[in-house]
TORLUMMI-233007 format. One line per field, with one value per atom (N, C-alpha, C): residue number from 0; residue in three letters; atom name; x negated, y negated, z negated. Coordinates in steps of 0.05 Angstrom, whole numbers, plus 5000, padded with zeros to 4 digits. Atoms other than C-alpha are relative to their C-alpha. Layout:
<lumkols>
n	[NUM,...]
res	[ALA,...]
atom	[CA,...]
px	[X,...]
py	[Y,...]
pz	[Z,...]
</lumkols>
This chain:
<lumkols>
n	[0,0,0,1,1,1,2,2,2,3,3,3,4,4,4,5,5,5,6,6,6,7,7,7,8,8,8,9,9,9,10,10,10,11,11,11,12,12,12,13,13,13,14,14,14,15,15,15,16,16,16,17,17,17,18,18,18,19,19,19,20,20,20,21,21,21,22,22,22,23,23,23,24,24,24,25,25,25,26,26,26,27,27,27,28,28,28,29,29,29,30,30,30,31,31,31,32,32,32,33,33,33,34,34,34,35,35,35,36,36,36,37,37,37,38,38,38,39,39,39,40,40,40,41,41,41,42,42,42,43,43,43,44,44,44,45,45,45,46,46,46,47,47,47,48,48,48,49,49,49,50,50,50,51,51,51,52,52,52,53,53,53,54,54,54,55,55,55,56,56,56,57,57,57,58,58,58,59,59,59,60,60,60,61,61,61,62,62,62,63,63,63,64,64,64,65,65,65,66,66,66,67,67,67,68,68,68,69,69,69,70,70,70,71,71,71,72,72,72,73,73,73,74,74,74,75,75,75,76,76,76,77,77,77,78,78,78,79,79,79,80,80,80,81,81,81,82,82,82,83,83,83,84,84,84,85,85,85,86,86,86,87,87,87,88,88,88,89,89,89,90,90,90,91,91,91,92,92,92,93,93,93,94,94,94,95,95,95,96,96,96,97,97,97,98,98,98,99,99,99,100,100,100,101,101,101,102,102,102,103,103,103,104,104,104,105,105,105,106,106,106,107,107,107,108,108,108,109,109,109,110,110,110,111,111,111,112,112,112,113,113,113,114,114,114,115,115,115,116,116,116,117,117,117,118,118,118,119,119,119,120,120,120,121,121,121,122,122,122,123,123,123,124,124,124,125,125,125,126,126,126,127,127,127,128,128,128,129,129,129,130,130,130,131,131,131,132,132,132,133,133,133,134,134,134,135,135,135,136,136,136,137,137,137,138,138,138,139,139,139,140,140,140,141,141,141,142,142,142,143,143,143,144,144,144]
res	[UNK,UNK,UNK,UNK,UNK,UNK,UNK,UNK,UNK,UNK,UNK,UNK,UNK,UNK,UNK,UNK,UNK,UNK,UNK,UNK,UNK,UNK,UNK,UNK,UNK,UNK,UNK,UNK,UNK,UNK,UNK,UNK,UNK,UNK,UNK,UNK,UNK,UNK,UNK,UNK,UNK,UNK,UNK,UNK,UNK,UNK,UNK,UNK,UNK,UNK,UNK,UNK,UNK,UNK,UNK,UNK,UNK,UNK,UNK,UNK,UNK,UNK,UNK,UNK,UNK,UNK,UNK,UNK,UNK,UNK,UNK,UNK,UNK,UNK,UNK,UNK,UNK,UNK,UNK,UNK,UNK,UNK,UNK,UNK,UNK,UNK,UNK,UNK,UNK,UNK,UNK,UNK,UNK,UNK,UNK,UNK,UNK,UNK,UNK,UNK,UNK,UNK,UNK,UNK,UNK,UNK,UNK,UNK,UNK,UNK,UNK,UNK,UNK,UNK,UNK,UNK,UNK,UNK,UNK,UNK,UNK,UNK,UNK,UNK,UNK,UNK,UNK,UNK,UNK,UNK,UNK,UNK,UNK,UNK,UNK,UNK,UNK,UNK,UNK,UNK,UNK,UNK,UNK,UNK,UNK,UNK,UNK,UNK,UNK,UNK,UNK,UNK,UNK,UNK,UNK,UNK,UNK,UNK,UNK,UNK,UNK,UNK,UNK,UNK,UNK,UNK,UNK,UNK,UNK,UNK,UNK,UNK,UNK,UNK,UNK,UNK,UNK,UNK,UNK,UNK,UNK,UNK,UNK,UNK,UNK,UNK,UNK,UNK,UNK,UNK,UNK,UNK,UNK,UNK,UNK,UNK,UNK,UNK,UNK,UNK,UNK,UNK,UNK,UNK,UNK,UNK,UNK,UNK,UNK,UNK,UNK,UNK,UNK,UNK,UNK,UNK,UNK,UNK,UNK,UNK,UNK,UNK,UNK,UNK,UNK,UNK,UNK,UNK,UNK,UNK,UNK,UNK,UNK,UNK,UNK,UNK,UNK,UNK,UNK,UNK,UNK,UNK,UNK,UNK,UNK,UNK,UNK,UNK,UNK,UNK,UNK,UNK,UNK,UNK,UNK,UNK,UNK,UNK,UNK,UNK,UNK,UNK,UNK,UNK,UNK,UNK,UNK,UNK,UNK,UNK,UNK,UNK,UNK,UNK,UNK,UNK,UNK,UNK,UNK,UNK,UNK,UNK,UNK,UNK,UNK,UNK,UNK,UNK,UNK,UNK,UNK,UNK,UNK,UNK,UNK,UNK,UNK,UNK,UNK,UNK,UNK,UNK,UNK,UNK,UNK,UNK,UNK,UNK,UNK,UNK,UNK,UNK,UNK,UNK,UNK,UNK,UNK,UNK,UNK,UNK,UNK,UNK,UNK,UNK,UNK,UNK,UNK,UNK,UNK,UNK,UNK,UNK,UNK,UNK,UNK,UNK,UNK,UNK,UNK,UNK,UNK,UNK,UNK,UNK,UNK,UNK,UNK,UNK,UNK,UNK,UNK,UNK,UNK,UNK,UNK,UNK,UNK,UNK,UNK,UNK,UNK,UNK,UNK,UNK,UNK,UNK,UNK,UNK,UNK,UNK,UNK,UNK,UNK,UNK,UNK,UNK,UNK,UNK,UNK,UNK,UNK,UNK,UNK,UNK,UNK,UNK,UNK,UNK,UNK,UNK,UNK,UNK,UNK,UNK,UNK,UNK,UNK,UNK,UNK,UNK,UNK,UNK,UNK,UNK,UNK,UNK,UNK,UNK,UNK,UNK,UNK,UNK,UNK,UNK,UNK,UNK,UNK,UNK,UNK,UNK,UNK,UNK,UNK,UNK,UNK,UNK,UNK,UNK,UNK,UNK,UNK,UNK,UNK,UNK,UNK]
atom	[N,CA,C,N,CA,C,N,CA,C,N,CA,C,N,CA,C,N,CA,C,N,CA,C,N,CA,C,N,CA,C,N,CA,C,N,CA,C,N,CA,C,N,CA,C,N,CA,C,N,CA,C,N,CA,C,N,CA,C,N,CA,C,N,CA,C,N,CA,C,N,CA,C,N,CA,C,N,CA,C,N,CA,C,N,CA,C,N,CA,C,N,CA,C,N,CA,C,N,CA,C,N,CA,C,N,CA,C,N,CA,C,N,CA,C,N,CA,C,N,CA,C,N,CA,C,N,CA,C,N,CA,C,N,CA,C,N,CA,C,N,CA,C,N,CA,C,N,CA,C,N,CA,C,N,CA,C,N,CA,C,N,CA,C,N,CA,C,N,CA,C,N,CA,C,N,CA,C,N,CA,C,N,CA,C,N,CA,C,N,CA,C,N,CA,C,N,CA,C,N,CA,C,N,CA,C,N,CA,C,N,CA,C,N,CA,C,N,CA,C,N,CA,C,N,CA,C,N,CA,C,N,CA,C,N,CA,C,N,CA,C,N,CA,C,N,CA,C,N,CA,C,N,CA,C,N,CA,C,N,CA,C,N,CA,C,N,CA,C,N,CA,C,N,CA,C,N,CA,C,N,CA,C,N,CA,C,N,CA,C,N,CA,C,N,CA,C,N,CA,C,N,CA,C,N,CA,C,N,CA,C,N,CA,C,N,CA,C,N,CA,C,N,CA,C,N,CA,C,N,CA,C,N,CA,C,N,CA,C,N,CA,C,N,CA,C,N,CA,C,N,CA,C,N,CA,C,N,CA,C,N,CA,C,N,CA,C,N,CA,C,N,CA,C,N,CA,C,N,CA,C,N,CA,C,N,CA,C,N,CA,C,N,CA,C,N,CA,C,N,CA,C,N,CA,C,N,CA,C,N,CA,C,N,CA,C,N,CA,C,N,CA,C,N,CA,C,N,CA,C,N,CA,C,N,CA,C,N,CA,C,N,CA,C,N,CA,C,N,CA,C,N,CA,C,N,CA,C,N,CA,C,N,CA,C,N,CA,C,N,CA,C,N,CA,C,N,CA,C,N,CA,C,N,CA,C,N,CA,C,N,CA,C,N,CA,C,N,CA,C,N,CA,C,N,CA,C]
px	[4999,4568,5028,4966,4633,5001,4990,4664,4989,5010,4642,4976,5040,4568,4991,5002,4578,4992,4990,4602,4973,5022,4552,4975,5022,4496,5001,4998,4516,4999,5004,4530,4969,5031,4459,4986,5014,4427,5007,4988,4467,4985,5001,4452,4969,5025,4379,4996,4999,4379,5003,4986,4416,4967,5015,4371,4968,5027,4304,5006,4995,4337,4997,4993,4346,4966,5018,4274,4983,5012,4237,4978,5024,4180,4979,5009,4121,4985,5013,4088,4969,5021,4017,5003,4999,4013,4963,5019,3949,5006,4982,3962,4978,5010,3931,5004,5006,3921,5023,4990,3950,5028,4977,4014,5015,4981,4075,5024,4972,4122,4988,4997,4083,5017,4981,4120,5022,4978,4173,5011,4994,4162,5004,4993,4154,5030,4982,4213,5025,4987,4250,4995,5002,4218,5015,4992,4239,5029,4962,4315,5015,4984,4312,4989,5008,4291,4969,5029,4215,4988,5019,4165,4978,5019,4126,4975,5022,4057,4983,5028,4013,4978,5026,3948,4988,5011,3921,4978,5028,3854,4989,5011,3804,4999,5003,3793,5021,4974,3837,4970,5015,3806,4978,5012,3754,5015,4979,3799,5025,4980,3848,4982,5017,3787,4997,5015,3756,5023,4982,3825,4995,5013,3801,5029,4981,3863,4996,5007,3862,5014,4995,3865,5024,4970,3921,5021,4971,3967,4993,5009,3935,5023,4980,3977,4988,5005,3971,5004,4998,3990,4999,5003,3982,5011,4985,4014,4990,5003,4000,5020,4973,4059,5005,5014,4043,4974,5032,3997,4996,4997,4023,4979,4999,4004,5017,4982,4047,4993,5008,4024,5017,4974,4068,5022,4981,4127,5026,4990,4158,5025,4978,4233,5011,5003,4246,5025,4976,4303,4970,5020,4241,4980,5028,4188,5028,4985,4254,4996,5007,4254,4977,5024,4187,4999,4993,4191,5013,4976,4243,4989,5018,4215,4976,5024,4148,4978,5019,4113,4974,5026,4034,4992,5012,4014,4979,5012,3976,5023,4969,4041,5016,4982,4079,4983,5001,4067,5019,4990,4100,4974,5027,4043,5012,4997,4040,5013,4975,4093,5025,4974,4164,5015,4981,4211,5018,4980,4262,5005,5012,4222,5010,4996,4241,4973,5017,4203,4992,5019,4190,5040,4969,4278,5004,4987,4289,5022,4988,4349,5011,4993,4352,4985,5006,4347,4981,5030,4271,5006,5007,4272,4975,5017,4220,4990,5008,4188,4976,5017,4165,4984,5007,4109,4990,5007,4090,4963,5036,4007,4999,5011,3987,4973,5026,3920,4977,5018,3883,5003,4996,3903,5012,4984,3947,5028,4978,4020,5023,4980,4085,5029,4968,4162,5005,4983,4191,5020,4971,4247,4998,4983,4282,5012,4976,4308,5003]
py	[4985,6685,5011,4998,6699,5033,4968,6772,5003,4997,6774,5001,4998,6753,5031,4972,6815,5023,4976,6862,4998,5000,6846,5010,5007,6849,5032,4975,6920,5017,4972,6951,4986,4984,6927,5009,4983,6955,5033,4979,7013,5016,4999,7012,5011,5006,7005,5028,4981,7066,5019,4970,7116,4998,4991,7099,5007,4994,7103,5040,4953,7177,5020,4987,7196,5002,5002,7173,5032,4974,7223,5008,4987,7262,5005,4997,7256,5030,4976,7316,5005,4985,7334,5023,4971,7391,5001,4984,7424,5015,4975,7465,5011,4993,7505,4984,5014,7467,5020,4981,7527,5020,4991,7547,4989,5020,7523,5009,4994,7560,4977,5033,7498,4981,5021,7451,5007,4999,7480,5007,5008,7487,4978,5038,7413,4990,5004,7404,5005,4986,7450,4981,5008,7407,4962,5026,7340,5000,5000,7360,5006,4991,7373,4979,5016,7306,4989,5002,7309,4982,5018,7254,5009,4967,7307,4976,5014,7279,5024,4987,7329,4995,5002,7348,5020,4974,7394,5001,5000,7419,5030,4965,7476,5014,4993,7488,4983,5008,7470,4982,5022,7405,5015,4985,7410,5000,5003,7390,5026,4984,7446,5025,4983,7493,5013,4998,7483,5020,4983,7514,5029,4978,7575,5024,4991,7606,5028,4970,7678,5009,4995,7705,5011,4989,7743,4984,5019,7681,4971,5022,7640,5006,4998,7624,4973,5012,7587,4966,5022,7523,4996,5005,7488,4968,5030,7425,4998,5010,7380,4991,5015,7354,4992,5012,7309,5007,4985,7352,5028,4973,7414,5011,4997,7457,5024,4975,7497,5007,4978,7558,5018,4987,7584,4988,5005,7585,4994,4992,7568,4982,5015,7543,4972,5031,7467,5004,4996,7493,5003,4994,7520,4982,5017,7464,4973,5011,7425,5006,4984,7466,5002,4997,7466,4976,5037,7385,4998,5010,7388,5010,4984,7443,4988,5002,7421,5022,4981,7484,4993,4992,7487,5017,4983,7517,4984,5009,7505,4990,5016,7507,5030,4987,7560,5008,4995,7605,5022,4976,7652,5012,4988,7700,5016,4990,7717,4991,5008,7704,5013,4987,7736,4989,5006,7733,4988,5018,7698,4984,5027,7651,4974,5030,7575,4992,5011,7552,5029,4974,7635,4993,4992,7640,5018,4994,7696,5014,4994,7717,5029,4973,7784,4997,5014,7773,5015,4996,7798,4990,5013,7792,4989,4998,7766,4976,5010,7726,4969,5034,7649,5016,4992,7663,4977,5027,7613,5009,4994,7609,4974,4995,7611,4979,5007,7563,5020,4979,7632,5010,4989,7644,5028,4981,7704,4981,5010,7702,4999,4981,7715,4986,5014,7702,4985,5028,7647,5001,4991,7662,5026,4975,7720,4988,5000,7713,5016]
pz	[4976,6280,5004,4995,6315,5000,5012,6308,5034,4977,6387,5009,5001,6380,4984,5013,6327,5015,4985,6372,5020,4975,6430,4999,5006,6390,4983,5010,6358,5029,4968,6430,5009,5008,6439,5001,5011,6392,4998,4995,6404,5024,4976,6476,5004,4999,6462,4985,5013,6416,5009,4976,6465,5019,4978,6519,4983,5009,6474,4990,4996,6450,5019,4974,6517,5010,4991,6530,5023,4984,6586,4985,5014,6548,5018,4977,6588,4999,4996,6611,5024,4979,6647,5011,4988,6699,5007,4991,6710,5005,4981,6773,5015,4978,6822,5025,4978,6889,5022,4983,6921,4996,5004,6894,4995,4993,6901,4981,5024,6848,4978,5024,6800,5016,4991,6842,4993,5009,6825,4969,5027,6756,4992,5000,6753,5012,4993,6788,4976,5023,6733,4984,5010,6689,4996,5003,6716,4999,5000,6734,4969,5030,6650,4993,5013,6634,4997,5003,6633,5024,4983,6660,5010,5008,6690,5024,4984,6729,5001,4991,6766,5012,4987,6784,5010,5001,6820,4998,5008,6795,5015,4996,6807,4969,5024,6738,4972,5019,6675,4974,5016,6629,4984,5031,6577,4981,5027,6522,5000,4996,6543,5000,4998,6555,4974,5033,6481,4983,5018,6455,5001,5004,6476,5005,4990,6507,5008,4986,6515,5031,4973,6581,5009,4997,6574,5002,5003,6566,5022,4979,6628,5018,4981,6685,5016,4976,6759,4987,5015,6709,4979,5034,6644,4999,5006,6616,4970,5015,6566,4986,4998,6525,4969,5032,6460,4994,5005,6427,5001,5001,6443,5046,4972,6510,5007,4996,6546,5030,4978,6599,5006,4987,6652,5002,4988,6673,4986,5026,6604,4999,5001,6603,4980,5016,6586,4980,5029,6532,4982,5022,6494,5001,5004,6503,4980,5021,6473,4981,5034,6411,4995,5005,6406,4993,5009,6403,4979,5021,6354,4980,5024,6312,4983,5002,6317,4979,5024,6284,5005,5001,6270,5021,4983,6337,5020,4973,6404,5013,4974,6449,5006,5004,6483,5021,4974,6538,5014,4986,6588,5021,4990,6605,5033,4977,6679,5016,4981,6731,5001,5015,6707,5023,4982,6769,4998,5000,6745,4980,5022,6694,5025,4984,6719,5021,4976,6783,5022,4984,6803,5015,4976,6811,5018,4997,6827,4990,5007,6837,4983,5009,6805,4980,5020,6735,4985,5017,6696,4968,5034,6617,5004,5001,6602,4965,5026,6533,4999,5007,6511,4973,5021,6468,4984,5016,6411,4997,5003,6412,4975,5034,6336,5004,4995,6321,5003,4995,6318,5019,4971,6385,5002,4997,6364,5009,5002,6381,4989,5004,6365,5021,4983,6402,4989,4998,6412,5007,4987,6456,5016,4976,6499,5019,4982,6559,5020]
</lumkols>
């Protein structure tokens, strides 16, 4: 094989490598029918890489039900994303780290609607907290922002 067939055949597999790294992570939305800051969480979601596919429902799956999600950490949406789930309005830096990490949990949530969580925007800036949901359905932080 010539030092050229080499080369071709390294960029490639090179080539082929980047783009599988890069791959989009797909994501479910389970939304409300009637609100439109999920559209724009999804949006948030796709302008960070995510293969996001909604739905709007009345009610949120059985399989997502059975987890048993305390009320406190519900929100106008829910996503599916591997095997994790993540509720609210929860910033695609932290569903990254959450991928990467991969701790022993449920998923993540941002409880409520936090004004200037991704998809709410606004501009006048709200702390507010990613919480990591524990399999006992306690929590603890995840992030600040």
């Amino acid at each position: 094989m010539s030092i050229q067939s080499h080369t071709f055949a390294l960029s490639l597999v090179l080539s082929v490598g980047i783009t599988m790294a890069h791959a989009a992570v797909p994501v479910e939305v389970f939304k409300s029918p009637y609100c439109g800051c999920c559209e724009q969480w999804m949006k948030h979601l796709h302008d960070n890489g995510f293969a996001v596919q909604g739905h709007s429902v009345a009610e949120m799956p059985a399989d997502i039900k059975k987890l048993h999600i305390p009320e406190s950490l519900e929100s106008c949406h829910t996503a599916k994303i591997g095997d994790y789930v993540v509720i609210g309005h929860v910033p695609a830096a932290d569903i990254r780290r959450l991928l990467n990490e991969r701790p022993k949990a449920v998923g993540l949530s941002v409880p409520g609607m936090p004004a200037s969580a991704p998809g709410m925007d606004d501009p006048k800036v709200v702390p507010f907290e990613t919480l990591l949901v524990q399999p006992d359905s306690t929590t603890r932080i995840f992030a600040r922002h």
